[in-house]
Kinemage of the C-alpha trace (Angstrom):
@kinemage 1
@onewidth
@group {chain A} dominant
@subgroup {mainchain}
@vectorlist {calphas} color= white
{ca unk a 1} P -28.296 -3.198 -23.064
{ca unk a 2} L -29.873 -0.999 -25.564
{ca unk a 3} L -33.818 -2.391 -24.487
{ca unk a 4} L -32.682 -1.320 -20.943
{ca unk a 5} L -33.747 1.905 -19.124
{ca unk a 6} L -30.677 2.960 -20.249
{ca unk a 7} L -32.296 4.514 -23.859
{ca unk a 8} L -35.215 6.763 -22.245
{ca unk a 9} L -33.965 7.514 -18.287
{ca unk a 10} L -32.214 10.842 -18.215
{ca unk a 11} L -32.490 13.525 -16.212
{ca unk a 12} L -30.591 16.504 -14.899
{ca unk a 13} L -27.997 16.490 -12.042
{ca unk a 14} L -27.651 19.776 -10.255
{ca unk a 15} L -24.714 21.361 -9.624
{ca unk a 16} L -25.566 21.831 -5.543
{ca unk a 17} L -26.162 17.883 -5.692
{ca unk a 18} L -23.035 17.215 -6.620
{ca unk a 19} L -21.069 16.551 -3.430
{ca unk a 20} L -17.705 17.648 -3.906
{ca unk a 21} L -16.568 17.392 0.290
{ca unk a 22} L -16.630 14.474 2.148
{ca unk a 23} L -19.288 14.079 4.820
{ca unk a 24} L -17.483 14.432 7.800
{ca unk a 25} L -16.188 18.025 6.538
{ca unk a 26} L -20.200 18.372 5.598
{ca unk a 27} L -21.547 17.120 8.866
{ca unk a 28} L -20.029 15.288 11.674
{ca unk a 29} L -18.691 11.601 10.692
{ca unk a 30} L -18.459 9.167 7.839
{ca unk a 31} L -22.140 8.160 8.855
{ca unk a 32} L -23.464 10.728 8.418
{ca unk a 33} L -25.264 10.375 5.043
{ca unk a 34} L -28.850 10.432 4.565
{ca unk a 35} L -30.128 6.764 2.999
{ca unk a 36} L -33.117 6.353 0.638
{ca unk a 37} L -34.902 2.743 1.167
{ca unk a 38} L -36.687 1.300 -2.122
{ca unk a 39} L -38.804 -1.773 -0.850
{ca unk a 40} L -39.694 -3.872 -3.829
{ca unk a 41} L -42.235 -5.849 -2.260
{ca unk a 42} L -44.664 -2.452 -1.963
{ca unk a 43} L -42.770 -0.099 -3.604
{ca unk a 44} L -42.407 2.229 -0.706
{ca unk a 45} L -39.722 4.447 -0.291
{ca unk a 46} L -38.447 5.913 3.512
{ca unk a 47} L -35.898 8.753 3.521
{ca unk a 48} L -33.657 7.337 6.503
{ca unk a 49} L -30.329 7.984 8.214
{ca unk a 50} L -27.269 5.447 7.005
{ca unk a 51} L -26.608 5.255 10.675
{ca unk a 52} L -30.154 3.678 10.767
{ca unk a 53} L -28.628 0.766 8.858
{ca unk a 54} L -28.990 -2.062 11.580
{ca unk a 55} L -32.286 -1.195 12.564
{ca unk a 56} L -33.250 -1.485 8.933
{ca unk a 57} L -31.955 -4.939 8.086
{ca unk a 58} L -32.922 -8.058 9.729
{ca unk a 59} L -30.807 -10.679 12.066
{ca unk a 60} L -30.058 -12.955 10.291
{ca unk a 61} L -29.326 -11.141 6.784
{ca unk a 62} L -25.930 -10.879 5.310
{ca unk a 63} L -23.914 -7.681 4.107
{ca unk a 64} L -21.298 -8.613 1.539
{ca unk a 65} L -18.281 -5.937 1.378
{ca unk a 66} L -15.449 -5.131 -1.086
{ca unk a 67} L -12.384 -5.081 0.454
{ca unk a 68} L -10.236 -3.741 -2.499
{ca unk a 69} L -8.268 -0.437 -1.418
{ca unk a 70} L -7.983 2.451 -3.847
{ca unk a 71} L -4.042 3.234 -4.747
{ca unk a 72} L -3.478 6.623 -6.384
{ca unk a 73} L -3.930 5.794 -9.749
{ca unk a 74} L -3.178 8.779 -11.417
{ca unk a 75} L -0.316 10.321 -12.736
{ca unk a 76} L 1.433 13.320 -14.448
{ca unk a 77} L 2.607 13.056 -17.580
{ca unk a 78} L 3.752 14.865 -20.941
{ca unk a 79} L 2.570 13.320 -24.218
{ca unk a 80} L 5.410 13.328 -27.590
{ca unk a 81} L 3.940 17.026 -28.750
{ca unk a 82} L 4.773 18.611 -24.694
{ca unk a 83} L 1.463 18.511 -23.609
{ca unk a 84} L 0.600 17.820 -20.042
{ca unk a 85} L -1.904 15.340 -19.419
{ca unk a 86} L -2.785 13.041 -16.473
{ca unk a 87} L -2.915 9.266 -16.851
{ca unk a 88} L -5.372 7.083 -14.682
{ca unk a 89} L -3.940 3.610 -14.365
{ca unk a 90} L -7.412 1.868 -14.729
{ca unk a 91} L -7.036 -2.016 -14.659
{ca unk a 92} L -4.574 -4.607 -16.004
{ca unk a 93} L -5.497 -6.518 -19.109
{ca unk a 94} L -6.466 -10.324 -18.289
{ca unk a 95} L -3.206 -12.608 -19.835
{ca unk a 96} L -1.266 -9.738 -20.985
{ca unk a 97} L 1.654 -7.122 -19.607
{ca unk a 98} L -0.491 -4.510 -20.690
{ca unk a 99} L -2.902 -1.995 -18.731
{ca unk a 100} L -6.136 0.039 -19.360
{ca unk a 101} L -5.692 3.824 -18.912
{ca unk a 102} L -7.366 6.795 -19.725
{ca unk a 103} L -5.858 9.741 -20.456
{ca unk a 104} L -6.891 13.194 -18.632
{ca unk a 105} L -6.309 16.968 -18.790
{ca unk a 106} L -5.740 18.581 -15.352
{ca unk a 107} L -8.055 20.727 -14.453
{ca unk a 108} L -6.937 22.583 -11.086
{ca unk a 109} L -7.224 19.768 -8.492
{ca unk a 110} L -9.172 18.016 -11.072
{ca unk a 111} L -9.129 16.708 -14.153
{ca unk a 112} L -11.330 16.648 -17.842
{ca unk a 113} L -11.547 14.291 -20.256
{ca unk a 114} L -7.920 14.623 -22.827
{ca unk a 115} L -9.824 14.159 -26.297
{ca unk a 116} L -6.318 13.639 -27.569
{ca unk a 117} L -3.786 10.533 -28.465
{ca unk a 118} L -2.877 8.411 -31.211
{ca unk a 119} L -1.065 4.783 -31.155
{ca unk a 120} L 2.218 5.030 -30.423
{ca unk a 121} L 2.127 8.090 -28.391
{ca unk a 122} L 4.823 7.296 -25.947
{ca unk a 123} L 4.260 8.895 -22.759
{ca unk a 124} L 6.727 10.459 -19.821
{ca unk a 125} L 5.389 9.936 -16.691
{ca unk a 126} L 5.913 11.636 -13.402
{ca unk a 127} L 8.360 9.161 -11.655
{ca unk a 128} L 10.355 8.273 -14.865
{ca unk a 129} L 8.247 5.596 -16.230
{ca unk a 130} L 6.485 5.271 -19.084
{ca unk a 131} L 2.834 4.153 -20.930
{ca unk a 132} L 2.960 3.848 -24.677
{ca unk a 133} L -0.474 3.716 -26.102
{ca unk a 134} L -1.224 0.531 -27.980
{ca unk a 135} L -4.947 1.108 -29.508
{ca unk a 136} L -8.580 1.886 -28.146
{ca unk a 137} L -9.601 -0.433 -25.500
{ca unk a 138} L -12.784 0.002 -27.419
{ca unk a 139} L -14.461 1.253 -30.205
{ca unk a 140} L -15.171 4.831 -29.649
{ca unk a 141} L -14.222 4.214 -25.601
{ca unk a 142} L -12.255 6.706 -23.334
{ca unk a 143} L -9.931 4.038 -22.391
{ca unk a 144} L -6.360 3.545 -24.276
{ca unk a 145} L -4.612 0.402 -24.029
{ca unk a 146} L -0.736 0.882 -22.822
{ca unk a 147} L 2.217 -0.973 -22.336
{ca unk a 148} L 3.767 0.151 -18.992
{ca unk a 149} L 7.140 0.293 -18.474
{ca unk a 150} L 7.708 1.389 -14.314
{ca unk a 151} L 10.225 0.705 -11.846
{ca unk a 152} L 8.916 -2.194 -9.892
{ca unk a 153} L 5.354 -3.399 -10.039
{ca unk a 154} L 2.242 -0.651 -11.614
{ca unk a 155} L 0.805 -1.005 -8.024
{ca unk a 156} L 4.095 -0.093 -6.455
{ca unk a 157} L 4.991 2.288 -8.743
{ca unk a 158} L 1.185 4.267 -8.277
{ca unk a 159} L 1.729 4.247 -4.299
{ca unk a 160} L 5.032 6.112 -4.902
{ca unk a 161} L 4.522 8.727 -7.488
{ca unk a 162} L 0.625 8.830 -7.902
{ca unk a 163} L -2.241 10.297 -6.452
{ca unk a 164} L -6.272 9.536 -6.110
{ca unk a 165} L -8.433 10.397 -9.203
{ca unk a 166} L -10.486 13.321 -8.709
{ca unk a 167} L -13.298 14.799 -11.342
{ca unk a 168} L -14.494 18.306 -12.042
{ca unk a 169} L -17.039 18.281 -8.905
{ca unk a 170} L -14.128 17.806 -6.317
{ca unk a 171} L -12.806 21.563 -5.888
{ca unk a 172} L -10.148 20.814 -3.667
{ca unk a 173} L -7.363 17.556 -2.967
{ca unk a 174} L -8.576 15.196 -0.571
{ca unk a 175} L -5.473 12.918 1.028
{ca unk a 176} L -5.632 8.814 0.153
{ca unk a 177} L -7.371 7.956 3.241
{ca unk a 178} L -10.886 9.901 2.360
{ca unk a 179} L -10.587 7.373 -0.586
{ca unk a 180} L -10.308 4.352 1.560
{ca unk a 181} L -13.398 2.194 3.256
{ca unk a 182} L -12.517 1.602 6.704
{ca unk a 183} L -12.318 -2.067 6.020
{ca unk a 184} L -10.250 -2.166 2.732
{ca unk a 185} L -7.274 -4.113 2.831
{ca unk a 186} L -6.029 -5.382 -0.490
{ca unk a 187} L -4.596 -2.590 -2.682
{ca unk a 188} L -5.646 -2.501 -6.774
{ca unk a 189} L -8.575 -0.630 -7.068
{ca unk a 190} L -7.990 2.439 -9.442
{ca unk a 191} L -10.910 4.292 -7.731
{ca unk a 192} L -12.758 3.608 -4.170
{ca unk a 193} L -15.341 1.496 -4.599
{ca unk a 194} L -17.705 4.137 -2.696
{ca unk a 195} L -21.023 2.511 -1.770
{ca unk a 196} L -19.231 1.325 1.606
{ca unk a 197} L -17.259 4.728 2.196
{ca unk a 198} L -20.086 5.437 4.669
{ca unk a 199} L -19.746 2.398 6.892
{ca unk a 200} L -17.406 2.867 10.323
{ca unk a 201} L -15.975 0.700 12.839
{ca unk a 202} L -18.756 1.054 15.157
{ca unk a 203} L -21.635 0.660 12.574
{ca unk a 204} L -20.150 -2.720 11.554
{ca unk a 205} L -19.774 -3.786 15.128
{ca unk a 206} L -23.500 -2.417 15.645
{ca unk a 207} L -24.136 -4.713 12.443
{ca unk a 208} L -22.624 -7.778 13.907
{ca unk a 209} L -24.597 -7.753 17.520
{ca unk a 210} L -27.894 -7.249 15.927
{ca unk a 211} L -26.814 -10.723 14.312
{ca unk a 212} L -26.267 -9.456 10.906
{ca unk a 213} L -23.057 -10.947 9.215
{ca unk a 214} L -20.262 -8.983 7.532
{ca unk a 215} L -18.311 -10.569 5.081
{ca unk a 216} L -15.402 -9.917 2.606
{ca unk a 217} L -14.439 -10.619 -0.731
{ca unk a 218} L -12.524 -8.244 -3.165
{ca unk a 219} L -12.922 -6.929 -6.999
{ca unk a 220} L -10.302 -4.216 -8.416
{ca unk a 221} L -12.624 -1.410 -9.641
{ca unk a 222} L -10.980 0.288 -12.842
{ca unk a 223} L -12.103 3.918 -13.665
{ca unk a 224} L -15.494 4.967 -13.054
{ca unk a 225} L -15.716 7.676 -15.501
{ca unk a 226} L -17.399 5.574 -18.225
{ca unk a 227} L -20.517 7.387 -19.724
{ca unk a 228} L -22.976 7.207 -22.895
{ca unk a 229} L -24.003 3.242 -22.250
{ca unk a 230} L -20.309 2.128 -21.942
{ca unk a 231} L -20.045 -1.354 -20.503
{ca unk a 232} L -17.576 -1.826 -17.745
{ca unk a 233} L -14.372 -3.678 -18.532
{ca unk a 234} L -13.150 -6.762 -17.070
{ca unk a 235} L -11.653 -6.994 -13.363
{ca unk a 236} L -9.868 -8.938 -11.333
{ca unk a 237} L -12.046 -10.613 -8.420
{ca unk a 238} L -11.988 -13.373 -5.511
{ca unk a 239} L -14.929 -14.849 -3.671
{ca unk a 240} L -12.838 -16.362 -0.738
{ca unk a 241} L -14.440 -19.969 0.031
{ca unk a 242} L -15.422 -18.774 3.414
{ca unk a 243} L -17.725 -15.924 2.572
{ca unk a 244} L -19.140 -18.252 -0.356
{ca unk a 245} L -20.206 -20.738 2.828
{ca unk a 246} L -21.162 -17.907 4.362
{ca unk a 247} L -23.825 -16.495 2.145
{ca unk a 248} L -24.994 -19.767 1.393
{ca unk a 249} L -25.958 -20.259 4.680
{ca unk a 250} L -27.356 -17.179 5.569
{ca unk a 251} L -29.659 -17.402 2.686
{ca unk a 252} L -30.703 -21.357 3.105
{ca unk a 253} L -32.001 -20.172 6.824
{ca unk a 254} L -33.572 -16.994 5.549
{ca unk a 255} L -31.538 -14.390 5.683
{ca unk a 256} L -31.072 -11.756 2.712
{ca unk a 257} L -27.785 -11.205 1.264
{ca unk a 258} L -27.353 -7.360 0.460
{ca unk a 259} L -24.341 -6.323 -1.772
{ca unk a 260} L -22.537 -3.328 -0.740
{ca unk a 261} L -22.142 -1.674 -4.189
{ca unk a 262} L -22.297 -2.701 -8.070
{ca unk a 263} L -19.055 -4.225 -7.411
{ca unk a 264} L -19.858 -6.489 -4.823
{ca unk a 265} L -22.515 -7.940 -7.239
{ca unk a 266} L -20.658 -8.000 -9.916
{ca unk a 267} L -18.417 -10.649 -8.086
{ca unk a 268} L -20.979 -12.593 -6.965
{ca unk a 269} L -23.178 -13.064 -9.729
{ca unk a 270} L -19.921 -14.444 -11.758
{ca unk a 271} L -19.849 -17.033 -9.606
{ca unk a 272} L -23.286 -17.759 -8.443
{ca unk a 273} L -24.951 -20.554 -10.264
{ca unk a 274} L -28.327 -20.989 -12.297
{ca unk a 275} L -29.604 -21.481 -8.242
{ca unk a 276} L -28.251 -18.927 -7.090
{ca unk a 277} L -25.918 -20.736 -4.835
{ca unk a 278} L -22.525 -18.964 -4.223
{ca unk a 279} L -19.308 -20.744 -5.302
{ca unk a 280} L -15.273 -19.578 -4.343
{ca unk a 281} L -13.880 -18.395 -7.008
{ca unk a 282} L -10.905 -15.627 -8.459
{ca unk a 283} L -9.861 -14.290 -11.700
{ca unk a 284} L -11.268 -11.841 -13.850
{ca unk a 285} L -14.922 -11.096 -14.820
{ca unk a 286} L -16.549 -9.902 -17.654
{ca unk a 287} L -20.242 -10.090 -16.719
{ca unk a 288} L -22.779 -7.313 -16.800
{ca unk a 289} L -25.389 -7.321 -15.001
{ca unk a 290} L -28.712 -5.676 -16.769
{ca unk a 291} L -32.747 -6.976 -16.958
{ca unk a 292} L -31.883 -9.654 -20.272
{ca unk a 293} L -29.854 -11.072 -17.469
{ca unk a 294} L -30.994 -10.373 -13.779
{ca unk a 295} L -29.291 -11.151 -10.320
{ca unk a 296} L -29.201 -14.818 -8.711
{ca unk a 297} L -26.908 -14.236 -5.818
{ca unk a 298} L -28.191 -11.047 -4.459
{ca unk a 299} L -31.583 -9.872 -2.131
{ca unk a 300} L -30.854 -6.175 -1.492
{ca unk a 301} L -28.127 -3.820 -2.778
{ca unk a 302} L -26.736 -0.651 -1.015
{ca unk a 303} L -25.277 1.843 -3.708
{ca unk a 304} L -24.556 5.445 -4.166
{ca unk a 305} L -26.727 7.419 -6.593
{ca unk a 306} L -25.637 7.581 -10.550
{ca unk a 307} L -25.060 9.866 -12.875
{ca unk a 308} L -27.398 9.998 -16.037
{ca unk a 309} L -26.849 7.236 -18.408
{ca unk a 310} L -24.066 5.659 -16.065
{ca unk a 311} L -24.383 1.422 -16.729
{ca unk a 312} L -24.877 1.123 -13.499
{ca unk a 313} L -28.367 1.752 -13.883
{ca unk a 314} L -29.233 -0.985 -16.390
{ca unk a 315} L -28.139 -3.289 -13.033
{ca unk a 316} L -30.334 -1.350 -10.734
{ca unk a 317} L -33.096 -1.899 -13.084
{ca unk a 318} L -32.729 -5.681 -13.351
{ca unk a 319} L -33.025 -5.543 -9.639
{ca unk a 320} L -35.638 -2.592 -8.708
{ca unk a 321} L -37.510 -3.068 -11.662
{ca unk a 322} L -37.837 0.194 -13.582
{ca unk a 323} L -41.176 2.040 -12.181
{ca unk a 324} L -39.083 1.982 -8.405
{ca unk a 325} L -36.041 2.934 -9.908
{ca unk a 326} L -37.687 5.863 -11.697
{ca unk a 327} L -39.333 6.422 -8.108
{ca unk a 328} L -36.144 6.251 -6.237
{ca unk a 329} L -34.719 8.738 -8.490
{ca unk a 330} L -37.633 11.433 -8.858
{ca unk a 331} L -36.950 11.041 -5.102
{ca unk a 332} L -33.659 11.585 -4.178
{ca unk a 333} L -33.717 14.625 -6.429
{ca unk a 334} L -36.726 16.326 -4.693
{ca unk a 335} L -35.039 15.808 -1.443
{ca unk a 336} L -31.441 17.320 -2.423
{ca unk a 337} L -29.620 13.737 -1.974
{ca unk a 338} L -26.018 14.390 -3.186
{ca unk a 339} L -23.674 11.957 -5.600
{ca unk a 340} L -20.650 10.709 -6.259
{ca unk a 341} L -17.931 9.107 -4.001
{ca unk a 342} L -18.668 11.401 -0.720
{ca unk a 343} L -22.920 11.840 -1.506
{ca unk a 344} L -25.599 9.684 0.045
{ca unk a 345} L -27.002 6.437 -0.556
{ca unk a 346} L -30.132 4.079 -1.943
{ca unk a 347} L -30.312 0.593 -0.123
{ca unk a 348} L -32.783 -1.367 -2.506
{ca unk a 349} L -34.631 -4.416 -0.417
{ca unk a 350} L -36.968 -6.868 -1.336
């Protein structure tokens, strides 16, 4: 990743852009997000509405969606010395009773990076369970790896004592629900996976009578706080055989298949092959997506907007190609578009 954009594209994120509300306290509805369009063919860009979204796909085209559901994955806790710290349950470890977590300091409704640990830490957690830290989960990473010991399953145990993750730009607590896509359905993701946060019931129905497909498959995002070129970890995913026939199809009679979110793609380009034809498949995934190794699966992605040196945007660049990614960005900053989880949104066609 290091020849990527990732080693000269910085920049500097406002405060005011920084949306720390969700939109329908902001405006009036989920919807109600403005949308930047990056067209690779001519590398135009059009400021729309996400409400605009089946006018500006095609019949025939195929939107791909993550049906994960965010649990709240974090937790109180006191570490051996009496400190109090907060514990996001990120993702289990592939083959092993053991789980990725990082380990925060509250911060008012928030929380800031804990700088803290050591192996061996054992720590109390608010329920009466307990995660004792096992090692780095990488070299120099936030992430701890950590034995749980709950009552019941993690999952369970999360839905009865935790609550959702928030970071320093969220001022107040938000319930579960603003966390939730309308159309999740499978609980495990530690965070929401936010690209799709903006799409409602009557959107998608809009979707489907313009003759535009909708179609499911899931992948358990862990934390999102990774920064300074970190890699994402491996997570649990399933293509369902269905939506594999589905894309297939949809692309063999022209249609484009556009990826709600870097998670969406992430699933599918583990089990697209060299073709870029779309096999079923589950289990866990490991592959990043960056311009040494570009998309085969995908036409068009919709995502949110990324914070400087986020990974995400070495896989924007494999798809945009870097001058329209720079583009997109100089952008969305000029026009005030807003971040994170409850901001606005880039859909990136061909």
């Amino acid at each position: 990743m290091t020849a990527s954009i990732l080693g000269t594209f910085d920049f500097s994120l406002p405060a005011e852009l920084e949306a720390d509300a969700p939109p329908e306290v902001r405006g009036s509805g989920r919807d109600d997000v403005a949308m930047l369009v990056a067209r690779r063919a001519t590398s135009e860009l059009w400021h729309r509405r996400f409400i605009e979204l089946p006018d500006v796909l095609q019949t025939g085209d195929i939107v791909v969606v993550n049906v994960s559901r965010t649990v709240p994955a974090a937790l109180s806790a006191v570490a051996p010395d009496g400190t109090l710290v907060e514990v996001h349950v990120s993702s289990p470890m592939p083959g092993a009773d053991v789980w990725s977590i990082e380990l925060r300091q509250p911060d008012g409704a928030a929380s800031i990076p804990f700088r803290g640990g050591q192996s061996g830490w054992l720590l109390r957690l608010d329920g009466g369970g307990s995660a004792e830290l096992l090692g780095r989960a990488h070299r120099g990473g936030r992430l701890w790896l950590a034995r749980l010991e709950v009552d019941g399953s993690p999952v369970d145990y999360l839905e009865r004592h935790g609550h959702p993750i928030r970071y320093g730009y969220v001022r107040q607590a938000w319930p579960l629900e603003t966390y939730q896509n309308v159309y999740a359905t499978v609980p495990g993701s530690a965070e929401l996976a936010s690209a799709g946060r903006a799409f409602t019931p009557e959107l998608i129905t809009r979707l489907v009578a313009a003759g535009i497909d909708v179609a499911p498959l899931v992948l358990h995002c862990g934390v999102a706080s990774l920064e300074d070129h970190e890699p994402p970890y491996a997570e649990w995913y399933e293509v369902p055989a269905a939506t594999a026939r589905r894309i297939n199809s949809a692309r063999a009679a022209g249609g484009r298949v556009v990826a709600v979110g870097t998670t969406v793609v992430r699933a599918l380009e583990t089990v697209a092959d060299a073709t870029g034809v779309v096999h079923p498949g589950s289990g866990w995934t490991e592959v990043v997506i960056t311009p040494a190794r570009p998309v085969r699966a995908i036409d068009g992605l919709l995502t949110g907007w990324h914070e400087p040196r986020a990974s995400h945007l070495a896989m924007l660049e494999a798809i945009t190609g870097t001058d329209l990614l720079r583009a997109s960005y100089d952008a969305a900053l000029q026009a005030g578009y807003h971040w994170h989880e409850f901001g606005d949104l880039h859909l990136i066609l061909p």
